[in-house]
MOPAC internal coordinates of N, CA, C and O (Angstrom, degrees):
PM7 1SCF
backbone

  N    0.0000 0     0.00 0     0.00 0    0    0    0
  C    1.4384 1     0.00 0     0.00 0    1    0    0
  C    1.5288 1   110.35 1     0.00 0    2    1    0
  O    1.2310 1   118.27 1   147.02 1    3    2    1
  N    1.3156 1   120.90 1   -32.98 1    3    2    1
  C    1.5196 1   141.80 1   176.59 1    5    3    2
  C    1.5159 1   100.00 1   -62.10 1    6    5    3
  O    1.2310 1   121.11 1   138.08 1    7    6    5
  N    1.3304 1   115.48 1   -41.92 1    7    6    5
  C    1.4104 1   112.49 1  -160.39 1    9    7    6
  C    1.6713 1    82.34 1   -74.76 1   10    9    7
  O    1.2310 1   125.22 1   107.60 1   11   10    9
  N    1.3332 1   107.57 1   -72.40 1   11   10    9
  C    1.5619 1   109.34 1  -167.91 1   13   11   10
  C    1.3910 1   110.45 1   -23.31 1   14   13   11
  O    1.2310 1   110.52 1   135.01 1   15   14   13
  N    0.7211 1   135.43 1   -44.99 1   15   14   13
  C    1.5867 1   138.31 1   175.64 1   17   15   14
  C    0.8680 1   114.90 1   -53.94 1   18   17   15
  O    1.2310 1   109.72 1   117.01 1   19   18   17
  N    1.3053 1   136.89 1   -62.99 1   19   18   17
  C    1.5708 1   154.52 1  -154.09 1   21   19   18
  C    1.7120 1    93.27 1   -69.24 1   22   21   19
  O    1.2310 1   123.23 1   112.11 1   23   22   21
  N    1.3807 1   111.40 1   -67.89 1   23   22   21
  C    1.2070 1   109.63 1  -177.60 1   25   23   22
  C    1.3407 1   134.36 1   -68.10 1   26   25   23
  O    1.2310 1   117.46 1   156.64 1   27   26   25
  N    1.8237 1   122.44 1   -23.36 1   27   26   25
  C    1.5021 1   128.39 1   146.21 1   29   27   26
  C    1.6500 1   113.31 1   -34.02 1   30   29   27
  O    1.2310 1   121.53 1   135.74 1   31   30   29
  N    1.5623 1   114.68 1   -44.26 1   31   30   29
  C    1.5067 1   108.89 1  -175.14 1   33   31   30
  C    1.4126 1   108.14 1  -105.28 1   34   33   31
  O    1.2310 1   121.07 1   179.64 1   35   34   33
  N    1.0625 1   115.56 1    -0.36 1   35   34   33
  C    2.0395 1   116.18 1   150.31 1   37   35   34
  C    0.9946 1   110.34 1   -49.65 1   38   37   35
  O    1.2310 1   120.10 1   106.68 1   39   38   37
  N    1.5071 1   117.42 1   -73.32 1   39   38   37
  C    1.1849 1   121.05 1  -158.54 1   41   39   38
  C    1.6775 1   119.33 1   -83.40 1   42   41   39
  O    1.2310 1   123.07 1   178.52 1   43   42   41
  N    0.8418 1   111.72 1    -1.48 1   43   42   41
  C    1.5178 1   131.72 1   148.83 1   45   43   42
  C    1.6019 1   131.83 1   -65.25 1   46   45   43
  O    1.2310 1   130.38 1   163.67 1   47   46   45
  N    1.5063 1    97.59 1   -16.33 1   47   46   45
  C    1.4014 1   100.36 1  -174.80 1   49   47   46
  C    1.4099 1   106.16 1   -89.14 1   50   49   47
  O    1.2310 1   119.38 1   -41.39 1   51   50   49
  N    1.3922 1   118.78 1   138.61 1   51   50   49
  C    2.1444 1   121.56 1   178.77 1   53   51   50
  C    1.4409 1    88.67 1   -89.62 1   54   53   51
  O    1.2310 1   137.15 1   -56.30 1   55   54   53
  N    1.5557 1    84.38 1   123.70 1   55   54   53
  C    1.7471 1   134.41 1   155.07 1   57   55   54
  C    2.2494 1    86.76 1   -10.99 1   58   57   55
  O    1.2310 1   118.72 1   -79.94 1   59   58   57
  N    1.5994 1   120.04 1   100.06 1   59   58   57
  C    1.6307 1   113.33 1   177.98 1   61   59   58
  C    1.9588 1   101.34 1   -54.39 1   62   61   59
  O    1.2310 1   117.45 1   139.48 1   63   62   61
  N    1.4772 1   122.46 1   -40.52 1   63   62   61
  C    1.6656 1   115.40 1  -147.79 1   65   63   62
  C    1.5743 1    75.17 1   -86.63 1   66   65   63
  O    1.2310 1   111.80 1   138.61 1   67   66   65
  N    1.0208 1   133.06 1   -41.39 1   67   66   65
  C    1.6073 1   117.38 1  -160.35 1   69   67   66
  C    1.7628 1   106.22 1   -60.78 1   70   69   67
  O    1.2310 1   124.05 1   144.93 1   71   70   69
  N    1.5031 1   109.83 1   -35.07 1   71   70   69
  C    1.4407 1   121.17 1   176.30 1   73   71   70
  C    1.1442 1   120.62 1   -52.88 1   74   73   71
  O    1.2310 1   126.87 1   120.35 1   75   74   73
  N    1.0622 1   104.38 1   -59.65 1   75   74   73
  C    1.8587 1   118.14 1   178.39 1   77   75   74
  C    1.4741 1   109.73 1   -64.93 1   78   77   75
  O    1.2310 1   119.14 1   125.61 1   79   78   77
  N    1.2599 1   119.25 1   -54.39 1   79   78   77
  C    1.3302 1   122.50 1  -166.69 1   81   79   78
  C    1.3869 1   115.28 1   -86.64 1   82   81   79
  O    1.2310 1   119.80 1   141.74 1   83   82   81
  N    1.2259 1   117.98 1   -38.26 1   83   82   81
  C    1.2533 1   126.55 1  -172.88 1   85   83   82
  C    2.1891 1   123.11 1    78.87 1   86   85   83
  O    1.2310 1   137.48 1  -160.64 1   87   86   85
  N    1.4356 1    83.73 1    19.36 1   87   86   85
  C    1.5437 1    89.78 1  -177.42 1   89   87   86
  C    1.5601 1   102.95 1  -131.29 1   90   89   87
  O    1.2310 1   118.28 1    -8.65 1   91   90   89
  N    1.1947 1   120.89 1   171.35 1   91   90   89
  C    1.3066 1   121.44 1  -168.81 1   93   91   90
  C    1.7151 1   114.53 1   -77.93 1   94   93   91
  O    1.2310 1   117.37 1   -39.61 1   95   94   93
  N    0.9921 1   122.62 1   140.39 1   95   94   93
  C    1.6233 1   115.14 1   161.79 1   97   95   94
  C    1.3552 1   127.18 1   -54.44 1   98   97   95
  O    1.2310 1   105.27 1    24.02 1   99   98   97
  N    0.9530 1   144.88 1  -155.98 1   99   98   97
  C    1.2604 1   151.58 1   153.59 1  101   99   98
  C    1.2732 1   105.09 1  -101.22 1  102  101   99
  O    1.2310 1   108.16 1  -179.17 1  103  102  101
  N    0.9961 1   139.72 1     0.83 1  103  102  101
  C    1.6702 1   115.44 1   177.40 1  105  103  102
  C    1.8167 1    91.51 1  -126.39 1  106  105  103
  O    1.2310 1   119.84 1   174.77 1  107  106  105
  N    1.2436 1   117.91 1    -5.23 1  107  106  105
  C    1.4730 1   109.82 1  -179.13 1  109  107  106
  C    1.6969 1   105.58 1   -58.97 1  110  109  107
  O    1.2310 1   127.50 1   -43.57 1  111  110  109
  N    1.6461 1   103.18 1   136.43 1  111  110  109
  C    1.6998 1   108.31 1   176.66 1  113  111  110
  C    1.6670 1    89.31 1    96.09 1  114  113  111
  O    1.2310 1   113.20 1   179.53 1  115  114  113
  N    0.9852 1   130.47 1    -0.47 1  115  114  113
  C    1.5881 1   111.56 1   157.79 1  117  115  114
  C    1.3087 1   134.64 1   -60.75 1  118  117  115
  O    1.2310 1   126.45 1   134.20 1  119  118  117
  N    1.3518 1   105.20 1   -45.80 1  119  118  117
  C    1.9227 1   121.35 1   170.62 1  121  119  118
  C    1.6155 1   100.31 1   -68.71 1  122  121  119
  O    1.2310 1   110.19 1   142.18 1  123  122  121
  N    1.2652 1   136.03 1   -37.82 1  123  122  121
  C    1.2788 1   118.85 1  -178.53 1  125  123  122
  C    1.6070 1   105.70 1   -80.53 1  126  125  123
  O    1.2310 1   115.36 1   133.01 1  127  126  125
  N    1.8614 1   126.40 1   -46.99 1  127  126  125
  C    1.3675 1   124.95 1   178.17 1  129  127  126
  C    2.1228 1   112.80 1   -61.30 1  130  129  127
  O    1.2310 1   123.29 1   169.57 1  131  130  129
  N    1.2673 1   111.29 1   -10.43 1  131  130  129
  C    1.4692 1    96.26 1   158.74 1  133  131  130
  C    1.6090 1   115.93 1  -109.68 1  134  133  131
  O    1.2310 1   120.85 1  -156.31 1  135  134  133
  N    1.2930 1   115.98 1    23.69 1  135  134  133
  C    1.5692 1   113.77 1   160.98 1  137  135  134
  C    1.5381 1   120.37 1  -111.29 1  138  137  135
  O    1.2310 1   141.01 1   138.69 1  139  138  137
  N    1.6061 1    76.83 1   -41.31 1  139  138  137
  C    1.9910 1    69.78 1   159.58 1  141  139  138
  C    1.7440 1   130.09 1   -69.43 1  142  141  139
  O    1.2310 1   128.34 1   166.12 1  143  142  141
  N    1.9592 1   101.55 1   -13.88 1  143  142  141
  C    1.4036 1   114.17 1   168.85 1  145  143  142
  C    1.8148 1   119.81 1   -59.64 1  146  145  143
  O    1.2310 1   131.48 1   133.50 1  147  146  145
  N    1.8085 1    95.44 1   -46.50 1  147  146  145
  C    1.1918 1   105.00 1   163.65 1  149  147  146
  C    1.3962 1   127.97 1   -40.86 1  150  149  147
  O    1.2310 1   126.26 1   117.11 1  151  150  149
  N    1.5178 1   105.57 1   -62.89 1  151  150  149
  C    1.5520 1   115.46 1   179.39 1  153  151  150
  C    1.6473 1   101.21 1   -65.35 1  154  153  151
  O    1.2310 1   107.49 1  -171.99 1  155  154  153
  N    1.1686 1   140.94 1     8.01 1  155  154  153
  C    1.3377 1   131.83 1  -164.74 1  157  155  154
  C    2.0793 1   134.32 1    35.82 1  158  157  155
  O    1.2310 1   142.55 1  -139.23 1  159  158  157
  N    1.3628 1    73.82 1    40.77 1  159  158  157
  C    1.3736 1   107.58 1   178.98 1  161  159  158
  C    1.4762 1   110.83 1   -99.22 1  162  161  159
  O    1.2310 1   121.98 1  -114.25 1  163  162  161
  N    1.7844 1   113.81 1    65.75 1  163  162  161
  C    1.3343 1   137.55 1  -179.03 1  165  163  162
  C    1.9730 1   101.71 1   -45.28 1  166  165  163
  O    1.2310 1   133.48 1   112.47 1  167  166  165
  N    1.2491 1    91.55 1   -67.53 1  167  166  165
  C    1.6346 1    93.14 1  -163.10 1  169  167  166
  C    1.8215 1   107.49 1   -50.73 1  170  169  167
  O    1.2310 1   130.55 1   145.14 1  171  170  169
  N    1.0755 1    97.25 1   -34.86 1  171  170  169
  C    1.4071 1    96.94 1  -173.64 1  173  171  170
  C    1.9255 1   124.00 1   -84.92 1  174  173  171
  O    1.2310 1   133.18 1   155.52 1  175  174  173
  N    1.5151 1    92.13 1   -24.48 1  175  174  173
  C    1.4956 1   102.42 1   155.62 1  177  175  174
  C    1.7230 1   105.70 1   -56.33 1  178  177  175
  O    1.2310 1   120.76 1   102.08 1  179  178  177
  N    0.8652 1   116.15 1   -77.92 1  179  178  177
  C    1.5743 1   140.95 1   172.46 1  181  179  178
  C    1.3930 1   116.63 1    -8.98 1  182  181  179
  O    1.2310 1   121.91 1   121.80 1  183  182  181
  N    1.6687 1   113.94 1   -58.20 1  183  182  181
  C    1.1030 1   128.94 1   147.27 1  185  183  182
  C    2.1147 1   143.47 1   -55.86 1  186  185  183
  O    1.2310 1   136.40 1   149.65 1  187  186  185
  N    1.6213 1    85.84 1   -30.35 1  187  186  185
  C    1.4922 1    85.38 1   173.02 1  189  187  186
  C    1.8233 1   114.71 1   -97.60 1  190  189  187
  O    1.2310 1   124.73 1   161.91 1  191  190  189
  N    0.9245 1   108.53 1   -18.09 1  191  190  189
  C    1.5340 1   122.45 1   165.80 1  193  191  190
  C    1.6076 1   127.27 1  -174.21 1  194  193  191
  O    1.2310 1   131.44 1  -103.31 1  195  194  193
  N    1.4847 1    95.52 1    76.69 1  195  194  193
  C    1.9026 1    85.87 1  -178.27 1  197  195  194
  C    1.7887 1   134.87 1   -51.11 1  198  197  195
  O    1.2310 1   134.38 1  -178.93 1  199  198  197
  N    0.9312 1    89.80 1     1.07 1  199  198  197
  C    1.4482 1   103.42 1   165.56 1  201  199  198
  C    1.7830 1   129.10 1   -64.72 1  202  201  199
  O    1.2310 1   133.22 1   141.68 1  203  202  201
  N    1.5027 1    92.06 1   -38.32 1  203  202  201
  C    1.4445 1    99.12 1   176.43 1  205  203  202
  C    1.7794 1   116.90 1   -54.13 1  206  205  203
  O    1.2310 1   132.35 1   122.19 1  207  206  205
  N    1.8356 1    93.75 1   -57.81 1  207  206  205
  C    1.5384 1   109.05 1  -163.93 1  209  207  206
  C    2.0840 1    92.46 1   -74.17 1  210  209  207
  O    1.2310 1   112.74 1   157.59 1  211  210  209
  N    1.5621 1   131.31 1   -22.41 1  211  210  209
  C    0.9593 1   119.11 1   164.20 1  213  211  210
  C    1.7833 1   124.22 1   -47.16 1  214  213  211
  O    1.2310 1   123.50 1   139.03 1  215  214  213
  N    1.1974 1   110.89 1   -40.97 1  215  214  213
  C    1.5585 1   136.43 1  -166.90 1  217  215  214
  C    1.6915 1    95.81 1   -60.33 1  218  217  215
  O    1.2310 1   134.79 1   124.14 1  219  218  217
  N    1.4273 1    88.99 1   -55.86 1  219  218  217
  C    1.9870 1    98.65 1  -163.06 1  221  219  218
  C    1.5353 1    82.12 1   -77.99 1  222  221  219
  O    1.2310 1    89.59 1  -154.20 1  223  222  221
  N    1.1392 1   167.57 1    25.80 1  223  222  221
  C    1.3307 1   137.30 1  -171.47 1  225  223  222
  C    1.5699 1    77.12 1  -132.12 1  226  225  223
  O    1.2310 1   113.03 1   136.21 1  227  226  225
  N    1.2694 1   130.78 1   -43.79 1  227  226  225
  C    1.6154 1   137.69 1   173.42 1  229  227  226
  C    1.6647 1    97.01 1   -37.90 1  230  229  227
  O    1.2310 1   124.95 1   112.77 1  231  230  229
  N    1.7220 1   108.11 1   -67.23 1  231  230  229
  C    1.4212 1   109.91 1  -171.53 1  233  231  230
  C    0.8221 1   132.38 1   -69.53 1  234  233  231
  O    1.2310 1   118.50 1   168.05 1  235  234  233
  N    1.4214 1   120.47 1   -11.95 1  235  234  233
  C    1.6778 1   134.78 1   158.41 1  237  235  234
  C    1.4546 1   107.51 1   -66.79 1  238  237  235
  O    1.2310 1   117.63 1   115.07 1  239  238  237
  N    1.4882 1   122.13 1   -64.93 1  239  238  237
  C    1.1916 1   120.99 1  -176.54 1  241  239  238
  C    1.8143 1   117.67 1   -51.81 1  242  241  239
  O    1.2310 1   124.91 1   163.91 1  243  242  241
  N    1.0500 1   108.18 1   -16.09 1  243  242  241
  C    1.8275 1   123.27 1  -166.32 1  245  243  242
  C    1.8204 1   103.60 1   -77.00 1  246  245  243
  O    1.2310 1   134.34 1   120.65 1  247  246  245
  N    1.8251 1    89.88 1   -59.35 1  247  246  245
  C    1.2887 1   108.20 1   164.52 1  249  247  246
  C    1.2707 1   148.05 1   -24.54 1  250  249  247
  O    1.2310 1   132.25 1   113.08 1  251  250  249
  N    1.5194 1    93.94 1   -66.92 1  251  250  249
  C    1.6160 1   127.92 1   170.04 1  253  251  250
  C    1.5578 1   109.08 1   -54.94 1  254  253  251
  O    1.2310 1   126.74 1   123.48 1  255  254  253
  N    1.5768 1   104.63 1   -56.52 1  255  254  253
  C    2.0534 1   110.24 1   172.48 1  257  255  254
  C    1.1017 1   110.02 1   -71.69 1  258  257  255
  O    1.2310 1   106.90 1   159.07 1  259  258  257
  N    1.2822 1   141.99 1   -20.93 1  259  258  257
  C    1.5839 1   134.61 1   167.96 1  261  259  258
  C    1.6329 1   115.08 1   -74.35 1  262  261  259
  O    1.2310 1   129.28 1   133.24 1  263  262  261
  N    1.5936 1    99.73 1   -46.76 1  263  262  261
  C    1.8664 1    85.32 1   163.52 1  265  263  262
  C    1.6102 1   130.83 1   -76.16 1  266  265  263
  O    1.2310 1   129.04 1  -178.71 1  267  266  265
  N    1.2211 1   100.19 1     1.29 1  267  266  265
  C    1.5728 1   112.90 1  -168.43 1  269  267  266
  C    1.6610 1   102.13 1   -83.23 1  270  269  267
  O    1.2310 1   134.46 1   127.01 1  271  270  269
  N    1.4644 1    89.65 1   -52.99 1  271  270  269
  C    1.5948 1   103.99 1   169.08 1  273  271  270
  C    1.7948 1   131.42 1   -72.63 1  274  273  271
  O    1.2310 1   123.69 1   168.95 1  275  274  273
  N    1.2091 1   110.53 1   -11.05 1  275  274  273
  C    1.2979 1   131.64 1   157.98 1  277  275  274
  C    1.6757 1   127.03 1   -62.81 1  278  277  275
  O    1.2310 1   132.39 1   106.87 1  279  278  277
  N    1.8308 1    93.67 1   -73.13 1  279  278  277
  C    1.5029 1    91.94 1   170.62 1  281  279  278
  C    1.3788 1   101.11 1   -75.37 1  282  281  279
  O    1.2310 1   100.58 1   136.69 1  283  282  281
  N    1.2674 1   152.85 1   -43.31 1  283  282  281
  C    1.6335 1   124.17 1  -144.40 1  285  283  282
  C    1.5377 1    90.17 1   -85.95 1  286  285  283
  O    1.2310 1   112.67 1   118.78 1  287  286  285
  N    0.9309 1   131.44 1   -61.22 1  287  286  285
  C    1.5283 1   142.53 1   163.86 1  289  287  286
  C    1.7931 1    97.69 1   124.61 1  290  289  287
  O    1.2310 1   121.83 1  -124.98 1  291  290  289
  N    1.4649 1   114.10 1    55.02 1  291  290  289
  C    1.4944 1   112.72 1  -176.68 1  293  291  290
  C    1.8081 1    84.43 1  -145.63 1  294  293  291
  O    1.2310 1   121.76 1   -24.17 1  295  294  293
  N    1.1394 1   114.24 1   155.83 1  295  294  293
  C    1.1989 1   132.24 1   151.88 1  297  295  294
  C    1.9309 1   126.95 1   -89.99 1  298  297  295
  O    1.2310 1   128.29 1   -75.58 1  299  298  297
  N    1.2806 1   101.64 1   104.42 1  299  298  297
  C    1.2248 1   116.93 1   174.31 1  301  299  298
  C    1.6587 1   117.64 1   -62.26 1  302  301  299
  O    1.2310 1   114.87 1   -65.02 1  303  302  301
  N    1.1322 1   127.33 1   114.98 1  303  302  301
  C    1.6085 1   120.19 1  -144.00 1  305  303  302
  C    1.8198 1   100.86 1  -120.75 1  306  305  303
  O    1.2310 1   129.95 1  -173.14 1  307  306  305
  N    1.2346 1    98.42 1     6.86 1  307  306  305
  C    1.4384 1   105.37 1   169.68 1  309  307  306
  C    1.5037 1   106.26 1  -120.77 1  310  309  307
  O    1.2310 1   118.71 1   177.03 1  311  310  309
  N    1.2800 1   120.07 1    -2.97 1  311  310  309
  C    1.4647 1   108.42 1   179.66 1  313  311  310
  C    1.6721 1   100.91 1  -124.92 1  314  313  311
  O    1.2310 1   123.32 1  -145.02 1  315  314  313
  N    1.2750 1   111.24 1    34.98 1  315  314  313
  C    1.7334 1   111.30 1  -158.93 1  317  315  314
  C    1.7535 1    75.12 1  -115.58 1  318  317  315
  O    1.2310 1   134.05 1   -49.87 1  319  318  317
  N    1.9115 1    90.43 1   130.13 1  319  318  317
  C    1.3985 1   103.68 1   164.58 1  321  319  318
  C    1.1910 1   123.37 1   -67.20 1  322  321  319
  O    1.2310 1   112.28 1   -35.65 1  323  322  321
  N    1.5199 1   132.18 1   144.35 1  323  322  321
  C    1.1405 1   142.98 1  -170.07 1  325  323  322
  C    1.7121 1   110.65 1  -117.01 1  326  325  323
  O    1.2310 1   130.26 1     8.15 1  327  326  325
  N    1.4034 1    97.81 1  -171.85 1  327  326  325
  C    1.3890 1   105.66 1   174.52 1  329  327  326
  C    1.7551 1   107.48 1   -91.85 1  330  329  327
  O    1.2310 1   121.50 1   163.57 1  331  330  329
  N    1.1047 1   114.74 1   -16.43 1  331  330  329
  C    1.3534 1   120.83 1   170.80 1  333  331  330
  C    1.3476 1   121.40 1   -42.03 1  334  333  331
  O    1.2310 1   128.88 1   137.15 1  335  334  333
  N    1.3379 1   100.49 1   -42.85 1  335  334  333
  C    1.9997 1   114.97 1  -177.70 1  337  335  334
  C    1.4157 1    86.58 1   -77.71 1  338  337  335
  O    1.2310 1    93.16 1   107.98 1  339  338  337
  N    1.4705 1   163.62 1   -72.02 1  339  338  337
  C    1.0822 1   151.18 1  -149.46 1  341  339  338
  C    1.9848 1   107.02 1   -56.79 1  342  341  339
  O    1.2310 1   119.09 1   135.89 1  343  342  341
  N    1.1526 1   119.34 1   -44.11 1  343  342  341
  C    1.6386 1   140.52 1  -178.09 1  345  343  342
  C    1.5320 1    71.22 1   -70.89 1  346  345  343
  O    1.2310 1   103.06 1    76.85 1  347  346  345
  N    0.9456 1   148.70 1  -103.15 1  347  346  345
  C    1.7867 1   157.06 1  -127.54 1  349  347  346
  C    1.6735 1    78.15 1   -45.71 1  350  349  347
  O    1.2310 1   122.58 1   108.66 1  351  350  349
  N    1.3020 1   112.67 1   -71.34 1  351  350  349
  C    2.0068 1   111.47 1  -145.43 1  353  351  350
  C    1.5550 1    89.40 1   -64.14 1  354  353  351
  O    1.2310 1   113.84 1   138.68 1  355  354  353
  N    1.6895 1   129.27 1   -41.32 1  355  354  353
  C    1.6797 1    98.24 1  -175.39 1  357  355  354
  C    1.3401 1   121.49 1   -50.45 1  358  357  355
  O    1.2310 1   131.55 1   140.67 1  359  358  357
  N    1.2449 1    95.31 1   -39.33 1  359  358  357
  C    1.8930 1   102.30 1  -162.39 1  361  359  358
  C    1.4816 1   101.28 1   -77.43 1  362  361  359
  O    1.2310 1   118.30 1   155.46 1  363  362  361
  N    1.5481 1   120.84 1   -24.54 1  363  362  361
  C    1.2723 1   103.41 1   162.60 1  365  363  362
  C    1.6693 1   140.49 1   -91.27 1  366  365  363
  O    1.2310 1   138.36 1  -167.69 1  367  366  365
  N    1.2908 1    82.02 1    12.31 1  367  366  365
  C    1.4273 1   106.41 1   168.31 1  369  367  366
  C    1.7703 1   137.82 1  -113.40 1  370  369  367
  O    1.2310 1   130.53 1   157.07 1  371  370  369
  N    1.3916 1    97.30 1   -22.93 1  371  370  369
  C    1.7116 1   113.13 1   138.22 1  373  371  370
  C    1.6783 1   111.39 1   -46.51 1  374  373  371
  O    1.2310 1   144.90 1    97.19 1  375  374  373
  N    1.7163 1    69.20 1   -82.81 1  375  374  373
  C    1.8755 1    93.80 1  -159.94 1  377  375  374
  C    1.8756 1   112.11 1   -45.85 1  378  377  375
  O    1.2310 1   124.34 1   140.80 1  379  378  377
  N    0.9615 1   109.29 1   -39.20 1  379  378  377
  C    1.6148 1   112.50 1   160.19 1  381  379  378
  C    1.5574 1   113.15 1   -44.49 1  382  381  379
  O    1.2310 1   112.84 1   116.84 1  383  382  381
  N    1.2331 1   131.13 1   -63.16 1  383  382  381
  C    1.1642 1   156.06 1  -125.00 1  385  383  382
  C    2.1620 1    94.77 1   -92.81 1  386  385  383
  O    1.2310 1   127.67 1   130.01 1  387  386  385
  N    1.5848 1   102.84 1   -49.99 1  387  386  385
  C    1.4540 1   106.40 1   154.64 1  389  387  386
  C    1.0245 1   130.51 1   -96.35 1  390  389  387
  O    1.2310 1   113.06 1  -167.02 1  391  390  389
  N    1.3783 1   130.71 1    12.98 1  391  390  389
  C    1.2879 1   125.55 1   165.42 1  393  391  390
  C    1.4893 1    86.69 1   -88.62 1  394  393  391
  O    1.2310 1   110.34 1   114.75 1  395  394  393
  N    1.5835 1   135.75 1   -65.25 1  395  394  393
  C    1.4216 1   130.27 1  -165.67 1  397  395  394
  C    1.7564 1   104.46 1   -38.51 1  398  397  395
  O    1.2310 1   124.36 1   136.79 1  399  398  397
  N    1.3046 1   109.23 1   -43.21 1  399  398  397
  C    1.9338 1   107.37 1  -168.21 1  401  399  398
  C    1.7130 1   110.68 1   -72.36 1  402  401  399
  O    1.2310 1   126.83 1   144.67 1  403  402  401
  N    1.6209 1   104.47 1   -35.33 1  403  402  401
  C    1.6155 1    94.43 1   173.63 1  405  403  402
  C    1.4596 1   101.90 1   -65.60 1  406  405  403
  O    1.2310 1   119.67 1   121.56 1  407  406  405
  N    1.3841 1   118.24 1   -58.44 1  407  406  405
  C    1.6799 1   106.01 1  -169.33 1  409  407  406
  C    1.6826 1   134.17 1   -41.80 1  410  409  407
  O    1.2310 1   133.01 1   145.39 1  411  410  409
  N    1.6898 1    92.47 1   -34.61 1  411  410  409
  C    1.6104 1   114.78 1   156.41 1  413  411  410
  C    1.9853 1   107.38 1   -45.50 1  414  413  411
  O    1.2310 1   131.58 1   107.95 1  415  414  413
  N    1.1450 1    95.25 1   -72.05 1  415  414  413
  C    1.6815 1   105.37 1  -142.85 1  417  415  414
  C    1.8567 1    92.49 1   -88.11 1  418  417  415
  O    1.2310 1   114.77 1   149.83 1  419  418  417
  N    1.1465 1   127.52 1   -30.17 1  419  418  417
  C    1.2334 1   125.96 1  -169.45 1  421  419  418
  C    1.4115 1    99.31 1  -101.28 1  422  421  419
  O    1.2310 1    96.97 1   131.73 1  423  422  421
  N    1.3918 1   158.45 1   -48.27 1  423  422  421
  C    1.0200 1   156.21 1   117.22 1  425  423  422
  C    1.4760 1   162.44 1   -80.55 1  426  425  423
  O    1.2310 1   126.47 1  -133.50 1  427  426  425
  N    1.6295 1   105.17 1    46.50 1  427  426  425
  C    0.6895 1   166.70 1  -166.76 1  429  427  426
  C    2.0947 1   102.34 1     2.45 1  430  429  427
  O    1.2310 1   128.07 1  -119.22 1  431  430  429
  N    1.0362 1   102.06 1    60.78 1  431  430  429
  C    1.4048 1   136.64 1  -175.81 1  433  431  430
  C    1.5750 1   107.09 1  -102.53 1  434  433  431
  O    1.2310 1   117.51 1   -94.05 1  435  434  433
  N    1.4060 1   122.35 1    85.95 1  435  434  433
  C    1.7065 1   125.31 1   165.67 1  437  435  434
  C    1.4549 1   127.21 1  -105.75 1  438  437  435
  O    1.2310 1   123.84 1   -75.09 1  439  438  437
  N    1.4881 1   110.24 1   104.91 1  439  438  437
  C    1.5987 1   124.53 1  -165.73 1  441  439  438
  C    1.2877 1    89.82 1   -57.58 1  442  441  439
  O    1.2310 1   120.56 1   130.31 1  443  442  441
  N    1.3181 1   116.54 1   -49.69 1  443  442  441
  C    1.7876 1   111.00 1  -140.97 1  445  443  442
  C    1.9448 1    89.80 1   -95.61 1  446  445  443
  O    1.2310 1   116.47 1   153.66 1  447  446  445
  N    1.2847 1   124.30 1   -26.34 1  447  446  445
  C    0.9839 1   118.42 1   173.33 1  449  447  446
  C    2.0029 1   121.76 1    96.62 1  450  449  447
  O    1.2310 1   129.27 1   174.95 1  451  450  449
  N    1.6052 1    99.74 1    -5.05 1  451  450  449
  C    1.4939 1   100.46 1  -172.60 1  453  451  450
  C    1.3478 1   104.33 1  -102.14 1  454  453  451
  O    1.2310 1   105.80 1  -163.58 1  455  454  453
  N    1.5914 1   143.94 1    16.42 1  455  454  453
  C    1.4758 1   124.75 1   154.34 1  457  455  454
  C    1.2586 1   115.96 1  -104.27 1  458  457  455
  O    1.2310 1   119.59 1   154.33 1  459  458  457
  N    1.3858 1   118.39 1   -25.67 1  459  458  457
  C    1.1042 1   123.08 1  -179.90 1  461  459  458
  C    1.8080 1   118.34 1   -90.68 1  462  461  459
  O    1.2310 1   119.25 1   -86.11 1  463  462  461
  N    1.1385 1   119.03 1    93.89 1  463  462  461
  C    1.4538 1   118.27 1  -178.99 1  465  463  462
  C    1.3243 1   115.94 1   -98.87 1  466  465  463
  O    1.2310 1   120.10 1   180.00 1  467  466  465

């Protein structure tokens, strides 16, 4: 019942960096890009935060080389995750994050629809 509470006024609370700044975060469009993941609504995941469907495509790919390397009992050294995919998701999670705010403010294009009214 405690929890219920806590989380009624979580989710009530406005996004603090979007307040101050008035531009999107980097993780804003996550709760909408893993429901539209749910519904399998790729393009539109894609669009509200590609980061999400990046993550699951990480954990699929992780998956796949951990059972590969399990049953055969060899390490596959071209399909073995690296630190490379970790460098890939920052920059695609920056670099997303200002490309989404110029398209906002410089051409005034809003996917998610909450700065621009």
């Amino acid at each position: 019942m405690i929890m219920m509470k806590f989380f009624s006024v979580f989710w009530r609370m406005p996004c603090f960096f979007k307040e101050v700044t008035h531009l999107y975060c980097p993780a804003c469009g996550g709760t909408r890009a893993v429901k539209a993941l749910l519904r399998l609504d790729l393009k539109a995941s894609l669009f509200c935060n590609p980061i999400v469907l990046y993550g699951v495509l990480i954990c699929l790919w992780s998956a796949v080389w951990f059972m590969i390397w399990k049953f055969s009992g060899r390490k596959v050294q071209t399909f073995q995750p690296g630190l490379w995919m970790l460098y890939a998701g920052i920059v695609l999670f920056f670099g997303f994050d200002v490309i989404r705010n110029i398209g906002v403010y410089q051409f005034g294009y809003d996917y998610l629809g909450d700065l621009l009214l």
